[in-house]
N, C-alpha and C positions, 0 to 999 in steps of 0.2 A: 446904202449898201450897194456893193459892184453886182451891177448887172452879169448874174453868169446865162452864158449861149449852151444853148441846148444841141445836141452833138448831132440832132436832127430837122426838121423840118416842123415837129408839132408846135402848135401853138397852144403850150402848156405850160407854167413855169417847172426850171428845174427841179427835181428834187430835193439838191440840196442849199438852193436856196431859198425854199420851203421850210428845209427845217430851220435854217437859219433864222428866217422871219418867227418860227414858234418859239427860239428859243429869246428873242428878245423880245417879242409877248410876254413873255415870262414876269415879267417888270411890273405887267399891270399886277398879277398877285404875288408880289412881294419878293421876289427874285431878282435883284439884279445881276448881270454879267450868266447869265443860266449858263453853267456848262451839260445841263441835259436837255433832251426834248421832249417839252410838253406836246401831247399827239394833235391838241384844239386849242391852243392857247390865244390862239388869233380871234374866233369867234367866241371865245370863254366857254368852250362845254367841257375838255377835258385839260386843266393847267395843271395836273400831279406829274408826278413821274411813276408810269406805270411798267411794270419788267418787262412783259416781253414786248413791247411798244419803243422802250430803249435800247435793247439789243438788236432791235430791229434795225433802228435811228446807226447804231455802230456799224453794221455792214453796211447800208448805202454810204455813211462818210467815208469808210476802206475802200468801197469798190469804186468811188468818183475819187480817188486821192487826199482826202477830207483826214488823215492818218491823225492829225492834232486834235480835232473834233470829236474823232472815233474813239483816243485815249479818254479826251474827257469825259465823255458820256461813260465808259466801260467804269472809269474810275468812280464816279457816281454812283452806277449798279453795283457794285462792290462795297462802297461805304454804309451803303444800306442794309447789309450782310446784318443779321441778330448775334449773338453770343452764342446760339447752337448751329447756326449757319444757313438759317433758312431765311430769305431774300424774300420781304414783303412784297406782292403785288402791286400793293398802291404806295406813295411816301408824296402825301398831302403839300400842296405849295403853302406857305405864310398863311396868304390873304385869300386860299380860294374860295373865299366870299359864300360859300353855304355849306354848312352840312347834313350833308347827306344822312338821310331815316338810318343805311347801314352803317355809317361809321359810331351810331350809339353802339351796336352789336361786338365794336372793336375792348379790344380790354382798356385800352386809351382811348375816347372817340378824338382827341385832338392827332393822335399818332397814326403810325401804319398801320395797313391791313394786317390782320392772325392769320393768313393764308398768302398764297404765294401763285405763285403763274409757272408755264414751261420753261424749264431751266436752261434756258439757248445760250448761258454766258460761255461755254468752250466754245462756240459756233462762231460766239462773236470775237472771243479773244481772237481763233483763229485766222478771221476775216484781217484784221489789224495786223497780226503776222505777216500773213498776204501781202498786203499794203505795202508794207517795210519793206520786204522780199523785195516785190517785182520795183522798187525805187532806188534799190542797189543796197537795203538798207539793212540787212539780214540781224547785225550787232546789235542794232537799236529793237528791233522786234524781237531776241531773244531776252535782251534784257530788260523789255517791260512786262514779257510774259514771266521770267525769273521772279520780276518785283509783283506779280497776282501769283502767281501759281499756288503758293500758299491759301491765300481764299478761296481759289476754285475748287481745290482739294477739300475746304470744309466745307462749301455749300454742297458739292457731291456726298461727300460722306452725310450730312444729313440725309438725304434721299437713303442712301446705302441703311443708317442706321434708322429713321423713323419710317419710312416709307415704304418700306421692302419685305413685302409677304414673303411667304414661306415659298407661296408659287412661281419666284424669282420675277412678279410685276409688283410694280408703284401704284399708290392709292395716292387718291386726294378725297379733300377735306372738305371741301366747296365747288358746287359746279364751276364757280367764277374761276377756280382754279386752272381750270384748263384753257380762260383766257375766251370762251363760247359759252357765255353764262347761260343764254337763254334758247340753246340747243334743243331739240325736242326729246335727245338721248337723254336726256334730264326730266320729264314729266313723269317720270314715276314717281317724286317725289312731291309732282303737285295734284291740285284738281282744275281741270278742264273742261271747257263744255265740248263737243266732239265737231269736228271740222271736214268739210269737203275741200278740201282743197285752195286751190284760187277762186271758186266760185262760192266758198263761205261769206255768208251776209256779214255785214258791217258790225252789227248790234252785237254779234256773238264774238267776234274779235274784242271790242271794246270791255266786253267779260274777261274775255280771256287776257285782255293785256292785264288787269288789276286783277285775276288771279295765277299769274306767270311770277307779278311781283310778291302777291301773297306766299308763295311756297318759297321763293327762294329767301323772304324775310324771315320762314320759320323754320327755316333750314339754321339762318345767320342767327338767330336768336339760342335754339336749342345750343348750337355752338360754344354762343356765350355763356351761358346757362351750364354749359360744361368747362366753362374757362379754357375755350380752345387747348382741352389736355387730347392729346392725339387716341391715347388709350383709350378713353370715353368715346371722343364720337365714332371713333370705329365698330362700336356697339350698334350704330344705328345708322350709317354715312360712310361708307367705307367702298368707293367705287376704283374700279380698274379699266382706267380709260384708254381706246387704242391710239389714240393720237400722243397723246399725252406720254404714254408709253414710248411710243416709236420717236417719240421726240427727245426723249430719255435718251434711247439705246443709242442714238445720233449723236446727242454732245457729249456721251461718256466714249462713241470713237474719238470725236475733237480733244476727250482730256486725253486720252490716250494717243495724237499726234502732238500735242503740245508737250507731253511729257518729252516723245521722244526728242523733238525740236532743242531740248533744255539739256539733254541728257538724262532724262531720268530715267533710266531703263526699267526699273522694278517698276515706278507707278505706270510707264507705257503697259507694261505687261497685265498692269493688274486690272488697269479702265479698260483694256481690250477682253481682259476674262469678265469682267462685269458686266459689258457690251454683249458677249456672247451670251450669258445667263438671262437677262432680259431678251434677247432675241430669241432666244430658243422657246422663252416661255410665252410670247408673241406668238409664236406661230404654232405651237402648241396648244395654248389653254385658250387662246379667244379666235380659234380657228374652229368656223362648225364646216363641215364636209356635207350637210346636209341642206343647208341653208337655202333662201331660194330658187327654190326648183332643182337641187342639188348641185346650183352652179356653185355654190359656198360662199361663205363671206366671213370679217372679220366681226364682232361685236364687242362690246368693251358688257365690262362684269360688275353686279350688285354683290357685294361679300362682305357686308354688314356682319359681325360676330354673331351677333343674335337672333339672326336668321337663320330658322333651319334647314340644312340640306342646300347650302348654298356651294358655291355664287350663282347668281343668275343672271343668265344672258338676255340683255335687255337687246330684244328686240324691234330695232331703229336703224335706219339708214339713212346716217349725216354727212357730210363731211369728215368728219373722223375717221367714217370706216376704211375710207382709203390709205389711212396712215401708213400700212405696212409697206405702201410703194417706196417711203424713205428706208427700208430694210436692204441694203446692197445686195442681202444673201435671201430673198426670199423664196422659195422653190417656185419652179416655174409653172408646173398646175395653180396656185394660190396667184403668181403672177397674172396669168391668162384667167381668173376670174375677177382680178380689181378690172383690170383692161374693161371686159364684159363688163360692168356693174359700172363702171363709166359709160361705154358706149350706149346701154340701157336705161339709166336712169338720172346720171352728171351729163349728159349733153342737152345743151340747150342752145339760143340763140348767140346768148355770151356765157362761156362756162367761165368757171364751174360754178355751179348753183350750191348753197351749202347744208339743203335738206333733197332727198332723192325726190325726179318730179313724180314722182307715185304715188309718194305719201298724203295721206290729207293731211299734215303739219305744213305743209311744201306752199309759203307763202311769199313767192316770186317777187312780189309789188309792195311788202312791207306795208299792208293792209294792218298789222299790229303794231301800233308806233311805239318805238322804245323798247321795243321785244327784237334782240335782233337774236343772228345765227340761225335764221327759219327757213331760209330759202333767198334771200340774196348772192349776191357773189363778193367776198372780200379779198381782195388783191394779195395779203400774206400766205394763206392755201393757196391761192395759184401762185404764187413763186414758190413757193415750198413743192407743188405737188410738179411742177414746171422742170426743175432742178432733178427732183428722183426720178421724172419718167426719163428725161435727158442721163440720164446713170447707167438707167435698167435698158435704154437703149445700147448702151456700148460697153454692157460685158460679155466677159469673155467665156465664160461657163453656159451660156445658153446653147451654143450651135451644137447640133446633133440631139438635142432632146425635142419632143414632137412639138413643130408648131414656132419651133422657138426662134427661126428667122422671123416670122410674120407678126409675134408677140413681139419682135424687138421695132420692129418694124413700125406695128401701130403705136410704141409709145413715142416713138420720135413723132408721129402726126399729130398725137394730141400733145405734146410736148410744145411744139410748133402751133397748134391751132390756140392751146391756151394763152400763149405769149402774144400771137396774133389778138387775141380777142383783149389781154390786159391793156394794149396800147391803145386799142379802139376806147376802150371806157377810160382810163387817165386822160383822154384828149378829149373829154368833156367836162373834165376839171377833175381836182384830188377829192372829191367825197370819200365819206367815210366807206360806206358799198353801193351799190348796185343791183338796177332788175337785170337780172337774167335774160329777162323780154324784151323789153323794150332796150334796156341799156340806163336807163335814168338815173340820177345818183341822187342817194339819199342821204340825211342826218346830219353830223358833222360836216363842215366846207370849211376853211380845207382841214384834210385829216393826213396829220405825218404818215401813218402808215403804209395812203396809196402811193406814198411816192417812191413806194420799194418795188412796183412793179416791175415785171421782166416787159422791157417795153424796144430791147434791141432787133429782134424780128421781126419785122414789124406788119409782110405780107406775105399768106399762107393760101392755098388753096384749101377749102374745107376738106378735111380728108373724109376717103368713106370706111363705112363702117367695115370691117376685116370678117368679111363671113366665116370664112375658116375658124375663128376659135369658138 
């Protein structure tokens, strides 16, 4: 394969000839010519095709000029589509050579996951758009968007119809759903022994790794047990996640620019009022004003049916909480407390860390092997959170409200500082994540994922903390 040059000086390989190497991995389990990318197929940990792991795969091939790649891959995420429109999580390779305790829990264990991931396929079509665009290509990318638009339309409308509380947010079904299986926002669903922090003894991790997997096996079993019917487990599993959310309200704006890109005026209109209903209820119902030290914060909601006097605000500070930063429209008080709740608790050597360092869940050094989302840093949240503070820095509705030069102000530093710090960890290779601390990269090698890093700025000054807010 043609050696591609790297547009910098790291001594890393490219991205997208990374993915390329995964996707003819692919081959050892049963795949040949893979038009997707397996995220581990190189060291055999992960050879499926997993959703938001390919949409991922889709922007970086748009954003390097990769536009053939990036069809293929989308077209893949797509064909995966069920007959009600919900887009499995996992879609197993041939040969991948084990399976897995979970996949008994599946209604097929030889078939896909009964659960699904963040729906980023408008993000990604859009990305592909893009591509076309800026190559002169505008004909060719409305008309492959023309030839999905249809699909995308019924994988939304499932969310619309199965997923969508009265309180205008989206439930899921499995923590794994949200793509951060082993989240600590998720241990109310298991049992734990109780943790200091990074300075928690070994022995008691070791518990807790084989009871992390206990709860989330009897999560998957109940499930099955219910025949993954949605009405059922929402009796007993029925969470309202703010990432997850906020991730929503983002690719239902993408369906509502792709509409209009196509001409579809009425569905532009309608994914933009969908976009707003979910937003409003974002900043609404999992907005506590009290939180904190009344700095406030966002929490994602337990509202199980059969729980009374619900939902209840699970009280955690993950990576999630930050979600509403991808909100365009988030008012600017609720702004200047994510800022804070960053500067406080997501700063660290290399951010962003993906559990607050306060918590005793907050395990930096992946001291829990195989337990991840605990306090690593995984390079999809920093691009993701990299891109909205780069947003929230340059609109236009903030100046003249208090504060709101300086709130624009610091998210461009940490916008800048995270990007800075993505390039420092990708230049010690594509691991799957990273310590916060040290920098060390664990798990996975190489993992598709890191190679989505924002890695173009590459030297920042640490910025300092914004006393004023």
């Amino acid at each position: 394969m043609k050696k591609i040059e790297l547009p910098n000086e790291a001594n890393v390989e490219h991205p997208v000839e990374l993915l390329l190497r995964q996707r003819m991995a692919a081959a050892k389990f049963g795949v040949d010519n893979a038009e997707y990318t397996p995220p581990g197929a190189i060291c055999g940990h992960y050879p499926n095709m997993y959703l938001w792991d390919s949409c991922f795969s889709v922007q970086v091939f748009a954003e390097h000029g990769y536009i053939k790649e990036a069809k293929q891959e989308f077209s893949c995420i797509m064909a995966a589509m069920r007959a009600d429109g919900m887009i499995p999580n996992i879609v197993p390779a041939p040969d991948s050579g084990r399976l897995s305790p979970e996949r008994f829990t599946y209604k097929n264990p030889q078939g896909s996951s009964d659960y699904s991931q963040p729906p980023l396929m408008a993000d990604s079509a859009l990305a592909i758009y893009a591509a076309d665009a800026a190559k002169g290509e505008k004909l060719s990318g409305q008309l492959f968007l023309k030839r999905h638009f249809g699909s995308l339309k019924k994988a939304y409308d499932y969310y619309q119809r199965e997923r969508l509380d009265e309180d205008g947010l989206v439930a899921v079904i499995h923590s794994n759903e949200t793509g951060r299986d082993s989240d600590p926002t998720f241990d109310f669903i298991k049992y734990r022994l109780p943790r200091r922090g990074p300075e928690t003894k070994k022995p008691y991790d070791l518990i807790n790794c084989a009871l992390d997997y206990a709860g989330m096996a009897i999560l998957s079993i109940k499930n099955r047990l219910s025949n993954w019917e949605i009405n059922t487990i929402k009796e007993y599993f029925w969470f309202k996640d703010v990432m997850f959310n906020c991730l929503y309200e983002k690719n239902l704006r993408a369906m509502s620019k792709l509409a209009e890109v196509i001409g579809e005026d009425e569905d532009s209109l309608e994914y933009t009022h969908r976009a707003d209903r979910v937003s409003a209820a974002i900043i609404e119902k999992m907005w506590d004003s009290t939180a904190d030290q009344q700095n406030g914060g966002f929490f994602g909601l337990h509202d199980a049916k059969s729980l009374p006097n619900g939902p209840y605000k699970i009280d955690v500070q993950s990576i999630s909480n930050l979600g509403p930063l991808l909100l365009k429209n988030v008012p600017s008080e609720q702004l200047k407390s994510l800022v804070r709740l960053i500067d406080s608790k997501f700063t660290t050597a290399y951010m962003l860390p993906t559990v607050a360092t306060d918590s005793k869940e907050y395990d930096p050094n992946y001291q829990q092997k195989n337990i991840m989302w605990r306090g690593p840093v995984w390079m999809w949240p920093n691009r993701l959170y990299a891109d909205a503070l780069l947003i929230q820095a340059e609109r236009n509705d903030l100046s003249g409200v208090p504060y709101g030069d300086e709130i624009q102000e610091r998210c461009m530093h940490l916008a800048k500082r995270i990007v800075a710090d993505s390039a420092l960890l990708v230049n010690r290779g594509y691991y799957e994540f990273f310590s916060p601390i040290s920098g060390e990269g664990y798990r996975t090698f190489p993992f598709s994922g890191s190679a989505a890093a924002r890695t173009e700025l590459r030297t920042y000054p640490r910025p300092l903390t914004l006393q004023k807010l």
